[in-house]
C-alpha positions as CSV (number, residue, x, y, z in Angstrom):
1,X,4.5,-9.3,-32.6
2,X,4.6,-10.9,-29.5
3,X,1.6,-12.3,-27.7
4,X,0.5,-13.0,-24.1
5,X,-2.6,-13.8,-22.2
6,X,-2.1,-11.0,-19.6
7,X,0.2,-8.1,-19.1
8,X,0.6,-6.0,-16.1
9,X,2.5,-2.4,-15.6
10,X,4.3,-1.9,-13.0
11,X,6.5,-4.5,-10.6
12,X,5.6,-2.7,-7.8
13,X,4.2,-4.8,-4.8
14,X,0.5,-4.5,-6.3
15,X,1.5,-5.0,-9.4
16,X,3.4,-8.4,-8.5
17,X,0.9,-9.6,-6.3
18,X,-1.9,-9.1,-9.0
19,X,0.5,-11.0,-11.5
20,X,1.2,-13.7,-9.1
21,X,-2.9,-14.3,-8.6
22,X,-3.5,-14.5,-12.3
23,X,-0.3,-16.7,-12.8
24,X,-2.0,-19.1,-10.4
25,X,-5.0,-19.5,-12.4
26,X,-3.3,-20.7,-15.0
27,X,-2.6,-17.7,-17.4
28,X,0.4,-16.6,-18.9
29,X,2.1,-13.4,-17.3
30,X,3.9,-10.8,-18.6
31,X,4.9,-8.0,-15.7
32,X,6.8,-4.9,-17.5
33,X,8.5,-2.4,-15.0
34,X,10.2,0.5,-16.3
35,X,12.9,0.8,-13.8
36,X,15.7,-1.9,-13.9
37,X,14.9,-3.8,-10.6
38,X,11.5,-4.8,-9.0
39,X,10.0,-2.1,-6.2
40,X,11.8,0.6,-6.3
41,X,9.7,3.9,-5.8
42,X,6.6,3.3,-3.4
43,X,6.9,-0.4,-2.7
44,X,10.4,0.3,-1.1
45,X,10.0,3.7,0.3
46,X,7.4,3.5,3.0
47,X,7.0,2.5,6.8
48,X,7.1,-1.5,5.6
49,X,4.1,-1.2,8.5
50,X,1.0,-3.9,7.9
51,X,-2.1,-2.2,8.9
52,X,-4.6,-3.7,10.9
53,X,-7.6,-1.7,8.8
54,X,-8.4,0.9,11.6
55,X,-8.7,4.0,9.7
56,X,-11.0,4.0,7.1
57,X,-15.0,4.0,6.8
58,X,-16.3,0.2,7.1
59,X,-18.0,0.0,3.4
60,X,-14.4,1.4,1.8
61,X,-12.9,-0.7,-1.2
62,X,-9.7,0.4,1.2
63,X,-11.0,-1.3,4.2
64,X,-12.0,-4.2,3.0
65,X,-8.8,-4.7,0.9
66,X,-6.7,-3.6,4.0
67,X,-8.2,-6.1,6.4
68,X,-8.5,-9.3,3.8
69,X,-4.8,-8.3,2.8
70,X,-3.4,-8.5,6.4
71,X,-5.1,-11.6,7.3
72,X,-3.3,-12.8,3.8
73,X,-0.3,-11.3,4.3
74,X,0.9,-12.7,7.7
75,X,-0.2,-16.1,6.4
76,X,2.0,-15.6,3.2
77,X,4.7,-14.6,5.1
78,X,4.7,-17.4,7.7
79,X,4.0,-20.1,5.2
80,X,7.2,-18.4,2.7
81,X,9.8,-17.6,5.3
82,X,9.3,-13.7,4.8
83,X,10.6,-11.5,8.2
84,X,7.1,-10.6,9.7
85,X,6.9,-9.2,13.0
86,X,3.5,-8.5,14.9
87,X,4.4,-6.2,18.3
88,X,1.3,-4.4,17.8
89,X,0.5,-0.7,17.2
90,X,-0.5,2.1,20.4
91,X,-2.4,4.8,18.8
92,X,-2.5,8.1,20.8
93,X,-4.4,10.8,22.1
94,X,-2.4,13.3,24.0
95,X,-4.9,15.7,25.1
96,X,-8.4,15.9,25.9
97,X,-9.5,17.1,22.9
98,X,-7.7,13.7,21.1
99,X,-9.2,11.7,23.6
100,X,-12.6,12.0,21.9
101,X,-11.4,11.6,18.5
102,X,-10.0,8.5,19.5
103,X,-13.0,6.9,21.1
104,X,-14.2,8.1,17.2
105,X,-11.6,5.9,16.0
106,X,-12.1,3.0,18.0
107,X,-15.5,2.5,17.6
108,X,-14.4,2.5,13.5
109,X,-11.8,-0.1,14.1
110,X,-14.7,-1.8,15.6
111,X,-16.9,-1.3,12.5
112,X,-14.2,-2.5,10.2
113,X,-13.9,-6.0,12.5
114,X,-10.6,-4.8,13.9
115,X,-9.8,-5.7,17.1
116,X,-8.4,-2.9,19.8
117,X,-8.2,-2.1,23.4
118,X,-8.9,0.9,25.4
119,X,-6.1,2.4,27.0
120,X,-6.4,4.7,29.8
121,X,-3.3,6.8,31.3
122,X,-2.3,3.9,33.8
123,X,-2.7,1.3,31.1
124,X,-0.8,3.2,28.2
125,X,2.5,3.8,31.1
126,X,2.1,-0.1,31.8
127,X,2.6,-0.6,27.8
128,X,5.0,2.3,27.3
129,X,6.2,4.2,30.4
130,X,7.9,6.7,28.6
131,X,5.3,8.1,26.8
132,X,3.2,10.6,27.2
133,X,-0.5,10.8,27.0
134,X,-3.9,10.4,27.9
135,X,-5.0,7.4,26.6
136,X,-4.2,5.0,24.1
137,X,-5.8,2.5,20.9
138,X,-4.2,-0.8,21.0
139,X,-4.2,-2.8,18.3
140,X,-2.6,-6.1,18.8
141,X,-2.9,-6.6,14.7
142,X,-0.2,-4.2,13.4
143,X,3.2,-5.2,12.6
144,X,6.2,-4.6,10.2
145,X,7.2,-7.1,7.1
146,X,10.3,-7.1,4.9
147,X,8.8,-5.5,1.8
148,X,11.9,-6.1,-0.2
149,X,11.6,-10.2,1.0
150,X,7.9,-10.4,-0.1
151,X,8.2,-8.9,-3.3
152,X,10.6,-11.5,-4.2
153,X,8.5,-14.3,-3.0
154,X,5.7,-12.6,-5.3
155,X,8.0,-12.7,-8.3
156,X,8.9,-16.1,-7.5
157,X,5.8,-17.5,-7.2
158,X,4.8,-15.8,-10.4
159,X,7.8,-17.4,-12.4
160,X,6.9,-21.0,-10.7
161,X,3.7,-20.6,-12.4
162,X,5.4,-19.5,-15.9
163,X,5.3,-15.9,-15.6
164,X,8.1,-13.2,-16.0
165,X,9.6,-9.9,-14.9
166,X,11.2,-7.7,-17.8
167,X,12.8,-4.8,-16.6
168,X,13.7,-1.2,-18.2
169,X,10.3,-1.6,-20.0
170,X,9.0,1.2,-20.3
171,X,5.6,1.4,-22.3
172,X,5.3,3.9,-24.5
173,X,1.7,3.8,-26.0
174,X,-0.7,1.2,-27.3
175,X,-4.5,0.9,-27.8
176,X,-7.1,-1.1,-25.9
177,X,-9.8,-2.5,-27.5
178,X,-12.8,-5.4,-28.0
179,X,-10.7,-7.9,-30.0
180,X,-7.3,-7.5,-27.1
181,X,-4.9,-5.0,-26.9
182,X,-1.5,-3.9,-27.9
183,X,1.2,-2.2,-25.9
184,X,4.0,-0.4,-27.6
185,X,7.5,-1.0,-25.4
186,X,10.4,1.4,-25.3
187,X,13.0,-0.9,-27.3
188,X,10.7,-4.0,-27.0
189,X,8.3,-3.2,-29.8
190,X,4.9,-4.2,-29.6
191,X,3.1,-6.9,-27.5
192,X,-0.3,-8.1,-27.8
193,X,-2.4,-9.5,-24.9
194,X,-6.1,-10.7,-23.9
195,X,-5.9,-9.0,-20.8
196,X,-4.4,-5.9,-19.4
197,X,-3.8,-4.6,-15.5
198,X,-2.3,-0.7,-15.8
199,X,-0.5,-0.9,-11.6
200,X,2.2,1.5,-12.5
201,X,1.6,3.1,-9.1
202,X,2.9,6.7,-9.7
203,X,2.8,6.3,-13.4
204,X,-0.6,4.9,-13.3
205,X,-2.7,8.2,-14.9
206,X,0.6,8.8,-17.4
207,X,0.1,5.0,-18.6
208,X,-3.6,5.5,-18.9
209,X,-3.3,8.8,-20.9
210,X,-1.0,7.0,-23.8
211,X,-2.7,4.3,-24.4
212,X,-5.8,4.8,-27.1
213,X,-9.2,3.5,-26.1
214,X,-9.2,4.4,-22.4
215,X,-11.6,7.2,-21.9
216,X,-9.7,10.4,-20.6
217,X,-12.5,11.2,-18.3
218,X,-11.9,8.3,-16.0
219,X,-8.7,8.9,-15.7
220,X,-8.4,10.6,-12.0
221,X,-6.4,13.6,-11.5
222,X,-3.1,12.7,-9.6
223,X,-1.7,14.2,-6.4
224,X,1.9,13.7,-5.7
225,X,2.5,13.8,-1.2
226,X,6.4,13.4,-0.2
227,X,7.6,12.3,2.9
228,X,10.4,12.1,4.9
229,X,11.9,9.5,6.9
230,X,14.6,10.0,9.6
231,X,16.1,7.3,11.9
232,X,17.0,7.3,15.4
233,X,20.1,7.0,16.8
234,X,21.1,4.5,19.7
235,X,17.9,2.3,21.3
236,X,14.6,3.8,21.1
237,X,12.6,3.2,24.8
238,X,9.1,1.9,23.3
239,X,8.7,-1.5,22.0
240,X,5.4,-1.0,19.7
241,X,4.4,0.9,16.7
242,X,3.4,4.6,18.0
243,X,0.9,6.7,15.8
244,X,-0.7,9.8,17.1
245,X,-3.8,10.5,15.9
246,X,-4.0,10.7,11.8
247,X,-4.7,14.1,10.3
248,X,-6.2,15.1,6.6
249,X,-2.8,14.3,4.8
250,X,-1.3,11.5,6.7
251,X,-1.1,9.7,9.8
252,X,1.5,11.7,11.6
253,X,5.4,11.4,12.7
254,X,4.8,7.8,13.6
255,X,7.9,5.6,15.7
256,X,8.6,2.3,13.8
257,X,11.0,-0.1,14.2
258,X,12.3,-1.8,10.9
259,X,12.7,-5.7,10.9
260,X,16.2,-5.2,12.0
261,X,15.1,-3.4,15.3
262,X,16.5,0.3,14.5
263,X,13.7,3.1,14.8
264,X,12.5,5.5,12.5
265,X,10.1,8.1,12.5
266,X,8.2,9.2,9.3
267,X,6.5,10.2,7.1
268,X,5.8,14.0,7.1
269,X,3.8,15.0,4.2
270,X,3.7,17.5,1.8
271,X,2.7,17.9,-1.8
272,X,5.3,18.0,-4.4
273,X,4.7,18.8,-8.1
274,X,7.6,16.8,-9.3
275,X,8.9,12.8,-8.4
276,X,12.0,13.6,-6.4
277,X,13.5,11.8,-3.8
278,X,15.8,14.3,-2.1
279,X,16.2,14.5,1.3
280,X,15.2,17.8,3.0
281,X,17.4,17.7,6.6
282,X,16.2,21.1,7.3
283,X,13.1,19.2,8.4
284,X,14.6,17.7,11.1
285,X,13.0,20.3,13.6
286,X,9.9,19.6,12.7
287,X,10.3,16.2,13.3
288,X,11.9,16.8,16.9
289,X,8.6,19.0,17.6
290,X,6.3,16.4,16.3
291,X,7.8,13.4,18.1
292,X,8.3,15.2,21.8
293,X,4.5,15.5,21.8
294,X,4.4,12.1,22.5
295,X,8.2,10.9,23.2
296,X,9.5,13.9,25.2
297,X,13.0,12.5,25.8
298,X,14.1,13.0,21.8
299,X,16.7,15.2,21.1
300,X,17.6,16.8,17.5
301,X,20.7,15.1,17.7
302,X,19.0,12.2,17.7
303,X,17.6,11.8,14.7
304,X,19.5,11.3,11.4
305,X,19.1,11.3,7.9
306,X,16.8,8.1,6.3
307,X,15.3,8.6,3.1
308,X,12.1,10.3,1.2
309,X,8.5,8.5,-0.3
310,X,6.1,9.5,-2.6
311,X,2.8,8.5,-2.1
312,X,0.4,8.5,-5.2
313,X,-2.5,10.1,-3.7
314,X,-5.5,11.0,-6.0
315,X,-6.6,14.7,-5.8
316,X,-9.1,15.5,-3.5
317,X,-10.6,18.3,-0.9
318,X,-9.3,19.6,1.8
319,X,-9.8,17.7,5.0
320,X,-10.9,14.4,2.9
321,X,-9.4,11.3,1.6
322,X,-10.0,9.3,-1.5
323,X,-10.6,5.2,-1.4
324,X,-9.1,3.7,-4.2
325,X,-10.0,3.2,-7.8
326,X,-9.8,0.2,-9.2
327,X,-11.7,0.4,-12.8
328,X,-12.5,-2.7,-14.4
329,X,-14.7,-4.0,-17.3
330,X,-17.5,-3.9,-15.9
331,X,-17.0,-0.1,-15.2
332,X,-15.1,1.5,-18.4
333,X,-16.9,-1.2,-20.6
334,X,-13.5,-2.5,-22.5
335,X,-13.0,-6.2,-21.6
336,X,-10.0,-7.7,-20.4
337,X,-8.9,-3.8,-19.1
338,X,-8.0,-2.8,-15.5
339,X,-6.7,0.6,-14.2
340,X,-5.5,1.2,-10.6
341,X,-5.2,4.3,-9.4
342,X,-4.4,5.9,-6.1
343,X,-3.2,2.4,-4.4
344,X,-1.3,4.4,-1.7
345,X,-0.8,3.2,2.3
346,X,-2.1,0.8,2.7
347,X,-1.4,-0.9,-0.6
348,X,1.4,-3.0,0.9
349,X,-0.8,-4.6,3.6
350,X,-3.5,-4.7,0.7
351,X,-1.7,-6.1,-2.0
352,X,-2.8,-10.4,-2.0
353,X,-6.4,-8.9,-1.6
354,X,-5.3,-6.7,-4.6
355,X,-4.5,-9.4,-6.5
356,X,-7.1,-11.6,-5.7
357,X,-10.2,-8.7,-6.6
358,X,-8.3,-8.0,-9.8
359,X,-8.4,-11.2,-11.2
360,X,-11.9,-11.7,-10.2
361,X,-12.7,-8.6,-12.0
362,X,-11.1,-10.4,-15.0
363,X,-13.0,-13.4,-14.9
364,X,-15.4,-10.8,-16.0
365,X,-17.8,-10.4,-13.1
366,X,-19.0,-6.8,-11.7
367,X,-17.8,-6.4,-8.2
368,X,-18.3,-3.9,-5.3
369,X,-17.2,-4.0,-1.9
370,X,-20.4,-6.3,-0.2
371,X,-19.5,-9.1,-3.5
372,X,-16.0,-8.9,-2.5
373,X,-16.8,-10.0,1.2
374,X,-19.3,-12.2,0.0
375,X,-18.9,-16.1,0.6
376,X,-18.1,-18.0,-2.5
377,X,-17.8,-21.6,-3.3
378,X,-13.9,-22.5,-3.1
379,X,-11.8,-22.1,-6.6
380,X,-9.8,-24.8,-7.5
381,X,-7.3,-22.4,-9.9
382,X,-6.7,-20.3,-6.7
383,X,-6.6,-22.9,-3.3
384,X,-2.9,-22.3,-3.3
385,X,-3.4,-18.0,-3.2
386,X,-1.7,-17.9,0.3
C-alpha cells in the first residue's frame, strides 16, 4: 500500500493552493482529482474576479480569508508572471432606496479594512458616463486574474517542492482514524497518509460521507446554485468592474471584462438539484432586463452565449448566507483530518490564505478568525508562501 505524508481531494484552486502551502513546509504531497485535468468545475467556471473583501460581516472566516488572499494573490501573480489586472470595481445603487443600502455597505467595506470611495451622480458619470445611477462604491482593490494561469503556477510550485497531481482519481472510500488514514482510489487501490485535506469543492459532503470515521453530523447539507454567463458582443462602453447591489443569492448580473478585454455578464443564480452545465439561452431576457437597469444601451442581440457555473453553496435560510466551514482537528477531534465545505466566491481570491490556515490547522493548533489575524513570529518552512 502506498504511503504519503499528506493527501488532498480535489485539484481545484483551494485544493492546489492548500497542497502547494504544505509542499513548502517540507511534506510530501499527494493531490487526487477525479476529473482528468486540474480545475475544471468551479475553479474554471466563475467571474475569474479578485474581490477586494467588501461584502461580508468583519469577524467572517470569509472576510478575513478574502482580504489576506487578495493581498497574496496580486503579489503571487506579479512575482510568477500570472495576467492580473486591477481596474477596480463601481458598485451601484440605482435608486433611492439602493442608495441607503449602499452607504450600508460601505461602512462594511470599511469594517473589513477595505478601502472605497463615495460616489455621488457627478462622480459615478466622471468614472462611467454611460451608466446610470445614483451613486456609486468604488473600490480601487478589485480586479480579474487568469484562473487557468495561477492554477498552474500552484501545481508547479507544488511539484518544485516534490509534490504531485494524479488525475482520474476518483476516491472511493477509506477510513480516518488516530493512527493515519487510508483512502481507497478508483483503480489506484489504497493509499495511506498522516494527514488528510477533503477540498473536493462540489464533491466535498459526498467525499466526507464515504469515508469511515468522519462523523455524519458535521457533515453540512449541500446547496447546489447555477449560473449563467453570457458575453457581449462588439466593445462594451465602461472600463471597470460593475456590480449592482448583491441580493440573498448572489451579487447580481455583474459586467466583467476577462483578461483578454471581451465583456461578460454573469452569474444569475438559481438552485439546481443535479451538476449540469447546460446552457439555458432562454435566459437571455432576463439578462437584458437585469443589465439595462444599470447599462441602458444593451440590446438582446447583444449578448451571446458563454457558459454555466455551479457554486457549492451550503444550505441555509432564506435571505442569509453561510461563511465557510473549514473543520479541522481541533474541531471533529481526529488528527491530521480537514474538511472544507462551502468554499464558494470568493474562494479564488481566498485560496493562498486557504492554504496558509489549513496547514496551520495541521500543525495542530486550534484557530478562529482573531488567531488567524493575529501577529506571529515569521516561519522559516513558509518565507517563500508568496
Amino acid at each position: 500500500m502506498e504511503q504519503t505524508d499528506c493527501v488532498v481531494v480535489g485539484g481545484g484552486v483551494v485544493g492546489l493552493a492548500i497542497a502547494r502551502s504544505l509542499a513548502l513546509r517540507g511534506l510530501e504531497v499527494m493531490v487526487l482529482e477525479a476529473e482528468d485535468a486540474i480545475g475544471t468545475a468551479t475553479s474554471s467556471r466563475n467571474s475569474e474576479v479578485v474581490h477586494a473583501g467588501l461584502y461580508y460581516p468583519e469577524n467572517w472566516l470569509k472576510t478575513v480569508l478574502c482580504v489576506q488572499g487578495r493581498r497574496a494573490l496580486y503579489a503571487y501573480c506579479e512575482s510568477r508572471g500570472v495576467a492580473c489586472h486591477r481596474p477596480g470595481k463601481i458598485v451601484l445603487a440605482v435608486d433611492e432606496p439602493e442608495v441607503v443600502r449602499l452607504r450600508q455597505l460601505m461602512g462594511q467595506a470599511r469594517r473589513n479594512g477595505v478601502p472605497v470611495e463615495w460616489l455621488d451622480q457627478d462622480g459615478l458619470r466622471q468614472r462611467e458616463p454611460d451608466l446610470a445611477g445614483r451613486a456609486g462604491l468604488w473600490s480601487p482593490e478589485s480586479g480579474i486574474v487568469d484562473s487557468h494561469a495561477f492554477m498552474l503556477a500552484l501545481q508547479g510550485d507544488l511539484e518544485a517542492s516534490g509534490g504531485f497531481v494524479i488525475l482520474r482519481s476518483r476516491v472511493l472510500g477509506g477510513r480516518v482514524g488516530p493512527n493515519g488514514h487510508r483512502l481507497d482510489i478508483e483503480g489506484a487501490g489504497s493509499i495511506r497518509c498522516r494527514m488528510l485535506v477533503n477540498a473536493a469543492g462540489l464533491g466535498a459532503q459526498a467525499v466526507s460521507r464515504r469515508i469511515e470515521g468522519i462523523d455524519p453530523q458535521r457533515i453540512p447539507d449541500r446547496l447546489l446554485v447555477k449560473g449563467h454567463y453570457f458575453y457581449l458582443s462588439g466593445p462594451a462602453s465602461f472600463r471597470h468592474l460593475i456590480y449592482p447591489l448583491p441580493g440573498p443569492h448572489s451579487a447580481g448580473i455583474h459586467a466583467t471584462p476577462d483578461i483578454a478585454g471581451r465583456a461578460r455578464f454573469g452569474p444569475d443564480a438559481h438552485v439546481v438539484e443535479t451538476i449540469d452545465y447546460e446552457f439555458d439561452e432562454r435566459r437571455r431576457e432576463y439578462f437584458a432586463q437585469e443589465i439595462r437597469r444599470y447599462w441602458p444601451e444593451v440590446t438582446e442581440d447583444r449578448l451571446e452565449p458563454g457558459y454555466t457555473g455551479i457554486r457549492p453553496q451550503l444550505a441555509h435560510r432564506e435571505g442569509e448566507r453561510p461563511d465557510y466551514v473549514i473543520d479541522g482537528p481541533a474541531d471533529h477531534g481526529v488528527g491530521g483530518l480537514v474538511n472544507l465545505y462551502g468554499i464558494e466566491s470568493p474562494g479564488l481570491t481566498a485560496s493562498l490564505a486557504i492554504g496558509e490556515f489549513v496547514a496551520r490547522m495541521l500543525d495542530g493548533r486550534r484557530l478562529s478568525v482573531s488567531d488567524f489575524l493575529r501577529p506571529r513570529p515569521p516561519d522559516p518552512s513558509s518565507a517563500a508562501m508568496y
